[in-house]
N, C-alpha and C positions, 0 to 999 in steps of 0.2 A: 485899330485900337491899341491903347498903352498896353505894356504887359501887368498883369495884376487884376485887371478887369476879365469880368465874363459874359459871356456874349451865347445869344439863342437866337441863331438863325431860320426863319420860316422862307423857305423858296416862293412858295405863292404870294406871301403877304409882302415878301423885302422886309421886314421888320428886323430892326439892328435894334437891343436894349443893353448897356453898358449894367455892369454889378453895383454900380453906387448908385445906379440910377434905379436899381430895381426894386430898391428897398423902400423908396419916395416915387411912387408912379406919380404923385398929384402934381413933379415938376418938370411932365412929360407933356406940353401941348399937342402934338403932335409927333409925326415920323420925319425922324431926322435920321441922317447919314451918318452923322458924328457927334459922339458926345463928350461932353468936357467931363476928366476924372480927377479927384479928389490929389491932394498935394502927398498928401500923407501917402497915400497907396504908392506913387512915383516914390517917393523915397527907398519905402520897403521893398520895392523891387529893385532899385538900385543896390542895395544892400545885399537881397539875395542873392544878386550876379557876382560880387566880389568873393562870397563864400567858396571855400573848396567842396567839390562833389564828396573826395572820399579824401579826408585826412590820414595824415602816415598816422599810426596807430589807433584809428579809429574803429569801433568794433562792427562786424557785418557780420550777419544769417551765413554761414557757410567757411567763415572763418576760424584756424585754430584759435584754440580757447589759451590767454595767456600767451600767445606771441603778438608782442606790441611793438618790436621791433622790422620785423617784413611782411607779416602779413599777407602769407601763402598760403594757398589751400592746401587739405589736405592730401597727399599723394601726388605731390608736383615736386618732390625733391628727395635724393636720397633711394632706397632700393623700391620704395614703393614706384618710382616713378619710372625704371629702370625696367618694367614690365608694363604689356597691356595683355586684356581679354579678345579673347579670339574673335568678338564681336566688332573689337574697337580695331581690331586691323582688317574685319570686312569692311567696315565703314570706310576705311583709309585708303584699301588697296580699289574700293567698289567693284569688287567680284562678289558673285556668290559661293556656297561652303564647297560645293563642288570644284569648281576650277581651284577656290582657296588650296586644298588638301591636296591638289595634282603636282601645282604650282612648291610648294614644300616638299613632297617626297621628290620631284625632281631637281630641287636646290641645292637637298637634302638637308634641312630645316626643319625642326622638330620641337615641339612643347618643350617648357620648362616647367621646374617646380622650386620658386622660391622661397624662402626661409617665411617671408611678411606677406599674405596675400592680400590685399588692400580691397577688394570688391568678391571677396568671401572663397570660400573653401572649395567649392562648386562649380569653379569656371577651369580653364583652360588660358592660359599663360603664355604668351613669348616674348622675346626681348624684342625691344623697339630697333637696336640696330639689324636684328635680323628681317623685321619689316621696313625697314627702311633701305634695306639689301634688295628686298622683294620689289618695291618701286620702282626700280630702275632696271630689271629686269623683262629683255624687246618681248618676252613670251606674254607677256600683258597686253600688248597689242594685237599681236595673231589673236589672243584668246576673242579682245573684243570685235576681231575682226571675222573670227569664226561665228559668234556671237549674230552678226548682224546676217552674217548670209543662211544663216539657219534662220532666221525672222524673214529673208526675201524667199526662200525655198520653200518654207510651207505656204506662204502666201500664195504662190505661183501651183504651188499642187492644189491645192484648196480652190482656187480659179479654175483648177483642169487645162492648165498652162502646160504642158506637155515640156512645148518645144524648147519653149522659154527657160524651164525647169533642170532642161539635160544640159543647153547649153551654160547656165548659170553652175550647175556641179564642176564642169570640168576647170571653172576658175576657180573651184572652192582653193580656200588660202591653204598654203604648205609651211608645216615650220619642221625643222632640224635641230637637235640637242648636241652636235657637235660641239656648239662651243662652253656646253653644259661641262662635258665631259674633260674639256682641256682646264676647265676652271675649278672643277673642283679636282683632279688630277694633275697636279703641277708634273710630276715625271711619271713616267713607266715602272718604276716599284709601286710607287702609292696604288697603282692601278688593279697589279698583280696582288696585293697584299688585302682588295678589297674581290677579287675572283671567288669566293667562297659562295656568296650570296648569290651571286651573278651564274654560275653555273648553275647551281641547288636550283634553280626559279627555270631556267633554260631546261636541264631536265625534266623537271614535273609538265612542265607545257607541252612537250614534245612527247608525252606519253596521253598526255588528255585529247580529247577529240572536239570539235568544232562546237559551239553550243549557243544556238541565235537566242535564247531565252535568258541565259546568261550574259547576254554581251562578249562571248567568247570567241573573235573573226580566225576565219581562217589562215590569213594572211598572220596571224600572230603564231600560230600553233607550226605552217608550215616553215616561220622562217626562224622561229625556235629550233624547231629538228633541224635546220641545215647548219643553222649557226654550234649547236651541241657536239654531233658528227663533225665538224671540221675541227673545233674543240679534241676531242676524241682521237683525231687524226695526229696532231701532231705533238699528244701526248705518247702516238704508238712510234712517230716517227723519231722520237727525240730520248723511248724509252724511261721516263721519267717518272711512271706509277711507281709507287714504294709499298703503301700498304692497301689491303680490302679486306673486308668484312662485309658477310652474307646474312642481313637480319630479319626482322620481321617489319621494319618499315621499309626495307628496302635493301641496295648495295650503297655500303658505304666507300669510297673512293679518296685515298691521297697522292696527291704528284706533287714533285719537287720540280719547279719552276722558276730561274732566274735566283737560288737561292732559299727562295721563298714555298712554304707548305702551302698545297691548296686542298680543301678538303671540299667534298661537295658529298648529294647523297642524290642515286636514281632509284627512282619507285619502281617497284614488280610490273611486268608490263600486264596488268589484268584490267578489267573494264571498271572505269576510276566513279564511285557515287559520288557527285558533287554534293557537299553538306550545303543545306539552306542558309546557315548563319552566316559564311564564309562571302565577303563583300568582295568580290571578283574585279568590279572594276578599280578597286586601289589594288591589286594584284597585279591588274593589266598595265597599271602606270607604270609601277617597278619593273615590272616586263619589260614597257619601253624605254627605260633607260639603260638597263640591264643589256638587252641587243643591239642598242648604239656602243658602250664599254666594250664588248665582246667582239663587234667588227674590229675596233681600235686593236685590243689587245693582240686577236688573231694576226691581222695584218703586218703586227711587229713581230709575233712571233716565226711566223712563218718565212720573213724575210731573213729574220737570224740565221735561219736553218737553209735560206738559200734557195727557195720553195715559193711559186708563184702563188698570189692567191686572187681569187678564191681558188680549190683544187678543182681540176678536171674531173667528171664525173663520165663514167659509162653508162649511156642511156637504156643501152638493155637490163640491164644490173638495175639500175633504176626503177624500169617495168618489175623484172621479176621482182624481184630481192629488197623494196627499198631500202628497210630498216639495216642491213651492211652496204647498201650500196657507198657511200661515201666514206668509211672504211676501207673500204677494197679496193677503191679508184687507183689510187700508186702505191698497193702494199706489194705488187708484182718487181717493180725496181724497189721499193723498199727493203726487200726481205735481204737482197743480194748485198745491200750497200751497210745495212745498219751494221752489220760483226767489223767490216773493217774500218770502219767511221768509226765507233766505239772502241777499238784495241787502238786505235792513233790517239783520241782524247785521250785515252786514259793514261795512255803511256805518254803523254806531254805532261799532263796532270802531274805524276809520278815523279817524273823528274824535273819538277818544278820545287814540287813540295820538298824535297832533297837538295834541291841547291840552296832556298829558302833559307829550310830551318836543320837541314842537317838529319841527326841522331835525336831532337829535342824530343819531348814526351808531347810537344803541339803538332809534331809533323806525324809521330806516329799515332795518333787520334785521325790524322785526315787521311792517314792509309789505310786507316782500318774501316773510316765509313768509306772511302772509296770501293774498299774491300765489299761492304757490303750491299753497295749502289751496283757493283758488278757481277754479285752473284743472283741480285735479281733481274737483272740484265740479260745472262744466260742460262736461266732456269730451266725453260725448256727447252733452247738452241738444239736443234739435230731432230727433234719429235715433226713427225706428222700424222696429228691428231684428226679424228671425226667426231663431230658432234652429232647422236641420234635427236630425233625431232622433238621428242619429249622436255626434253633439258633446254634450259632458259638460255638463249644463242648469246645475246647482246651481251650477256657481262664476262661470259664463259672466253665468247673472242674477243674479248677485249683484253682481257687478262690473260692470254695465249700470245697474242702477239705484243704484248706490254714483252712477255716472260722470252721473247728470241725466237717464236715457231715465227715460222716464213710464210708457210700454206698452211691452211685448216680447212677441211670439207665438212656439210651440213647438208642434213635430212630433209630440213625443213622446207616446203615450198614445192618438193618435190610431186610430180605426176606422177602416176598411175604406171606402175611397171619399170618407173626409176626410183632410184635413191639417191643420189644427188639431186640437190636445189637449185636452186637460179643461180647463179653466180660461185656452185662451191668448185674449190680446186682439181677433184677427184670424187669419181663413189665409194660406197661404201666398200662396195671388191673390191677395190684397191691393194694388192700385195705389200705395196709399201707402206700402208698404215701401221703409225708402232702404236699408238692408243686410241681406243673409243670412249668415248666418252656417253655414258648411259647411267640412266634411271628407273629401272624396272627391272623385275623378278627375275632371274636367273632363268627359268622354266620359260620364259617368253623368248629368250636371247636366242640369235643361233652363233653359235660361236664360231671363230674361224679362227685357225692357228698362225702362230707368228706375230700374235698382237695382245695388247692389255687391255682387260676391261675394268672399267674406274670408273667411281660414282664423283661428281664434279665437286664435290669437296675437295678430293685430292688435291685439283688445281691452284681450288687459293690455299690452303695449309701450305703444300710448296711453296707456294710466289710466297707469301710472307716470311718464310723462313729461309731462302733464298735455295734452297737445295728439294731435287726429289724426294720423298719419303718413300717407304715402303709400302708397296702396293695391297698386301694383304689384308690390313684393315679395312681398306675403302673399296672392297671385291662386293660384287651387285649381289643383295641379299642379304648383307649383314650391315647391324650397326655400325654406323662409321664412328671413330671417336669425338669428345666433345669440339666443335668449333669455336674457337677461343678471340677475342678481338686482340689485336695486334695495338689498338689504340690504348690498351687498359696497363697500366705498370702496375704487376700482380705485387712486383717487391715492394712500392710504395704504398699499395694498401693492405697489406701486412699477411696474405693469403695469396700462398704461389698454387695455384690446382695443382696434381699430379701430370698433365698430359700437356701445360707448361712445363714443367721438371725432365718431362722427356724431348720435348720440342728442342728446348734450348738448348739439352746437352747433346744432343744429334746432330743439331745444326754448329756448335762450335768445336765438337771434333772433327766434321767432315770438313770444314773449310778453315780448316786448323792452317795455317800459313808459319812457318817457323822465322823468328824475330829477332832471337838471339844466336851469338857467333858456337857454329860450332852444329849447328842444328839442321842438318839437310836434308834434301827434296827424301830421302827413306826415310827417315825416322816421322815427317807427316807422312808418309803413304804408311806406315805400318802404323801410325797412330789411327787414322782415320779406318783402317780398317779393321781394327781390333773395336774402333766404337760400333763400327756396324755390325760384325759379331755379337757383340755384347747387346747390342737393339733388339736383333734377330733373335738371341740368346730372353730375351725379354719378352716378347711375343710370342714364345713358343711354352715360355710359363705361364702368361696370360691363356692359350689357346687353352692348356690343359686346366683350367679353372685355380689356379694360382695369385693370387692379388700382387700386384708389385710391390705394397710392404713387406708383403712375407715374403716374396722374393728376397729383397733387400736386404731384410733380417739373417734368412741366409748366408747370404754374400758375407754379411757383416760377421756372423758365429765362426764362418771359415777362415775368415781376415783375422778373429779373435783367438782361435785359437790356434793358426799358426806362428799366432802372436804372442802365444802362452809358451810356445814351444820352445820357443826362443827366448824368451826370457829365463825358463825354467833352465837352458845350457848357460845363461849367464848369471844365474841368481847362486850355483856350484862355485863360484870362483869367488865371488860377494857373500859371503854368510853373514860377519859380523859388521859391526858398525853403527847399525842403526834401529836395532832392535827396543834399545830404550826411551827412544823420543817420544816425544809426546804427541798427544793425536792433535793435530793443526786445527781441528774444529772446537776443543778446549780453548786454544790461546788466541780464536778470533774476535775482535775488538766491537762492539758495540756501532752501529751506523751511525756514523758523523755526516751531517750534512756537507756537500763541497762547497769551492765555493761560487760555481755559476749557479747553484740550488740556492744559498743563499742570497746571491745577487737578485734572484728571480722572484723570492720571497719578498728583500726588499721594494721593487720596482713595483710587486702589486700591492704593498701597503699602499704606496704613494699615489696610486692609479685614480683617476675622479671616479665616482658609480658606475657610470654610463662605459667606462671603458673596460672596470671589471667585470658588470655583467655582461658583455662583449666575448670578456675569454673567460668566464664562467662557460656560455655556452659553444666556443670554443670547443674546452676540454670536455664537456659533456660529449658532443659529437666524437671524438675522438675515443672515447671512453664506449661510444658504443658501437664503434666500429672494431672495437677489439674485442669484444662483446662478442659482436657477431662472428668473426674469423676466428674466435675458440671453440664457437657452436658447429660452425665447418669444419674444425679439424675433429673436435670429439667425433661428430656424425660420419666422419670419414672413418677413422679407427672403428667405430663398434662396427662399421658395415665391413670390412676388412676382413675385422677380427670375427664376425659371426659364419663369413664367405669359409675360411681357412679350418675354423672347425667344423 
């Protein structure tokens, strides 16, 4: 049939009826094949066919309103188009949300949030080149290839396919994030500069226990703790910790690495409640990326240092002891080698920096943190400590042999009728123990002479401030003083504590190093030892119910009026002169703005809303942080002042 005509087909009857013919049945004799159409209708179909379907600016359903010139929908150009919905890249990538979300934390590919959201407020955002990064990435295929044999595996179970079943696992598909890891790691700083996360995530795993209801395998928990401990290992090997802090979330840990701060944090080792809300298996992904990084890093690191890996472990030590076992595996050549490996660095270091820069004030900045990279280097060098069982092993030896001890012995683990552990260096009789290390009541202890008993504060107050402290405050039974974090700059937030005040000045008389000419090895040894006098001299007014202000104040009446004393033999030879001047708080001037005040003034006239109320809230914040650190010093004075009278 023409086109123009319409036509009703009956299968059974064969009946063809043409539309001009339908309207005049009377000029239908019969059933015919073909029917002749009208001239006019031929035309109009001719006609339709020359027409354009959609003219350049012609208007359409779905079209911007008032653009007659391209005639583009909306959010195909410009930032709207520059983004899709998390829907529209499952449709793309044909994964489900699951792999989706795997797929991204291990790209490390992350939502956005643009200015225009074009399909509303509600959704979830990424860039299109980052899905289009995600396309071309082989882990798409493992997935769908994982995908397929978990559909042939329960088939085969569900049949009672046994054989069929085991032999199909062991071809289950294997994929690798190596090259994950070199691609989104172009060198070995970028790598180190992302270890924060990647520790922090290795610790917590390695304190959790196996959990099939969770999705928690063992195989992730146990190669967390191996990968942590060799971690561990060649931060003791390379001496590298700088700061800790003992909190209520846990220990917090920094090592200087390659340059680079790593900070991580280990949880208490107690029995961890897993919270219900907490989605574990986005947890576990990070975990597997996280243990691929970390083989990488280790393996560079360890080769720096000269050092096979992975380390040799002693499988008894293993049995007994695990949790030191892979700490202890080569701290016995360790211990021998790290003093004169470190006094060769340093002393290259040293005369590097001097040929360098000279006398400059840049070289004498890199002596003096060397200075202080080495006094926590040899903090404890020469102690041989024991740890009673009570007290928390894993961070105590960890920061012992960060600190220069060679051997350390432990309680812990120990049988019936010993006191020595699985793996510790010596027992507890030991004669040549210089400190124990305990937490418990004096009345419980049995003492034995020739050694010090210390509550394990001690040991990080020292390692942070690179030097022993006195033993007396931190004697079993008594308050030990406040544990202060080493990470907080008291001076930047405008409140220095007291027991900062004493930290600092103890630790920069003892390790007083003289700078200038003319200044020799006695004048620091009699420096240094007048400040420990004076420490001592401090604590024994403390013991007697003395407040260190009032102390101070003393100090200060005595320094005052020997001061008076002196002036009063020089004020006999000065009488006149100046008896008639005028009082200087008479002749002082009115406050003139300067003029970076007024500069400052100007710049926030000119500022748009949105930036001054910025540092409106700004200076509030600041405003009430000084707020606060006046309410700490008042509260300090009145308790002082109320102790004293």
């Amino acid at each position: 049939l023409k086109r123009g005509g319409r036509v009703l087909v009956a299968c059974q009857g064969l009946w063809l009826i043409g539309a001009a013919a339908w309207e005049s049945r009377a000029h239908l004799p019969g059933l015919r094949l073909s029917l002749p159409v009208d001239a006019k209708v031929l035309a109009m179909a001719k006609r339709k066919t020359k027409v354009k379907r959609n003219p350049k600016g012609a208007k359409k359903k779905g079209f911007k309103k008032g653009d007659k010139i391209h005639g583009q929908k909306a959010g195909k150009k410009g930032e709207a188009a520059a983004y899709i919905t998390r829907a529209q890249a499952l449709a793309k990538l044909q994964i489900p949300l699951a792999d989706f979300r795997k797929l991204c934390i291990l790209k490390g590919i992350y939502p956005r949030d643009p200015k225009k959201k074009a399909h509303g407020n509600d959704k979830t955002y990424y860039h299109h080149k980052d899905i289009a990064f995600l396309r071309h990435e082989p882990l798409l295929n493992k997935f769908f290839e994982l995908k397929t044999f978990m559909k042939k595996f329960k088939r085969l179970v569900g049949r009672r396919e046994i054989k069929n079943a085991k032999g199909l696992e062991e071809r289950k598909p294997v994929y690798t994030l190596n090259h994950l890891v070199r691609e989104r790691y172009p060198s070995f700083d970028d790598a180190i500069r992302d270890m924060d996360d990647a520790v922090s995530m290795l610790a917590l795993f390695q304190s959790l226990s196996a959990d099939q209801a969770r999705d928690i395998p063992t195989e992730a928990v146990t190669e967390a703790t191996k990968l942590y401990q060799e971690f561990q290992l060649y931060v003791i090997r390379a001496q590298a910790l700088r700061k800790m802090f003992a909190s209520i979330k846990g220990y917090y840990f920094q090592a200087e690495i390659m340059g680079h701060q790593v900070t991580w944090l280990a949880p208490h080792q107690f029995a961890q409640e897993l919270p219900p809300e907490v989605d574990f298996k986005v947890m576990l992904t990070f975990l597997e990326f996280y243990r691929t990084l970390v083989k990488f890093v280790n393996f560079r690191l360890y080769a720096d240092l000269g050092l096979a890996y992975p380390p040799k472990r002693d499988q008894d030590r293993v049995r007994g002891s695990a949790e030191v076992a892979a700490l202890e595996a080569e701290m016995r050549e360790a211990g021998q080698a790290q003093a004169q490996q470190a006094e060769k660095e340093d002393a290259e270091v040293a005369q590097g920096v001097v040929a360098d820069f000279g006398d400059d004030t840049e070289a004498a900045e890199l002596q003096k943190k060397l200075v202080e990279s080495n006094r926590m280097k040899t903090t404890f060098r020469g102690l041989r400590v024991f740890i009673n069982r009570e007290v928390p092993l894993r961070p105590v030896y960890f920061v012992l042999l960060c600190g220069g001890v060679a051997e350390v012995g432990w309680e812990r683990g120990a049988s019936a009728g010993s006191t020595a552990g699985p793996g510790s260096a010596f027992p507890a009789e030991s004669e040549t123990i210089t400190h124990q290390i305990v937490d418990r009541p004096p009345a419980s202890l049995e003492m034995r002479a020739g050694r010090e008993y210390v509550q394990p504060q001690w040991i990080f107050d020292s390692f942070n401030i690179g030097c022993q402290l006195p033993i007396a405050p931190y004697a079993p039974g008594r308050a030990p003083p406040a544990h202060l974090s080493p990470f907080v700059n008291d001076q930047a937030e405008g409140y220095v504590p007291r027991q900062r005040e004493i930290l600092d000045r103890f630790a920069s008389e003892v390790s007083a190093v003289p700078s200038q000419a003319g200044q020799g090895e006695s004048t620091a040894g009699q420096g240094a030892a007048s400040s420990i006098e004076q420490f001592e001299q401090e604590l024994q007014a403390e013991s007697k119910g003395i407040w260190h202000s009032q102390y101070r104040e003393e100090q200060q009446e005595r320094a005052a009026a020997k001061m008076a004393e002196d002036a009063d033999r020089d004020s006999d030879e000065e009488e006149g002169g100046k008896e008639d001047a005028q009082d200087p708080s008479e002749m002082k001037p009115a406050h003139r703005p300067t003029e970076e005040e007024e500069e400052k003034l100007r710049a926030k006239a000119l500022m748009p809303k949105k930036h001054k109320r910025l540092l409106q809230r700004i200076e509030k914040g600041k405003a009430q942080k000084q707020e606060a650190n006046a309410k700490l010093r008042s509260k300090r004075g009145k308790l002082e002042k109320n102790s004293s009278s």
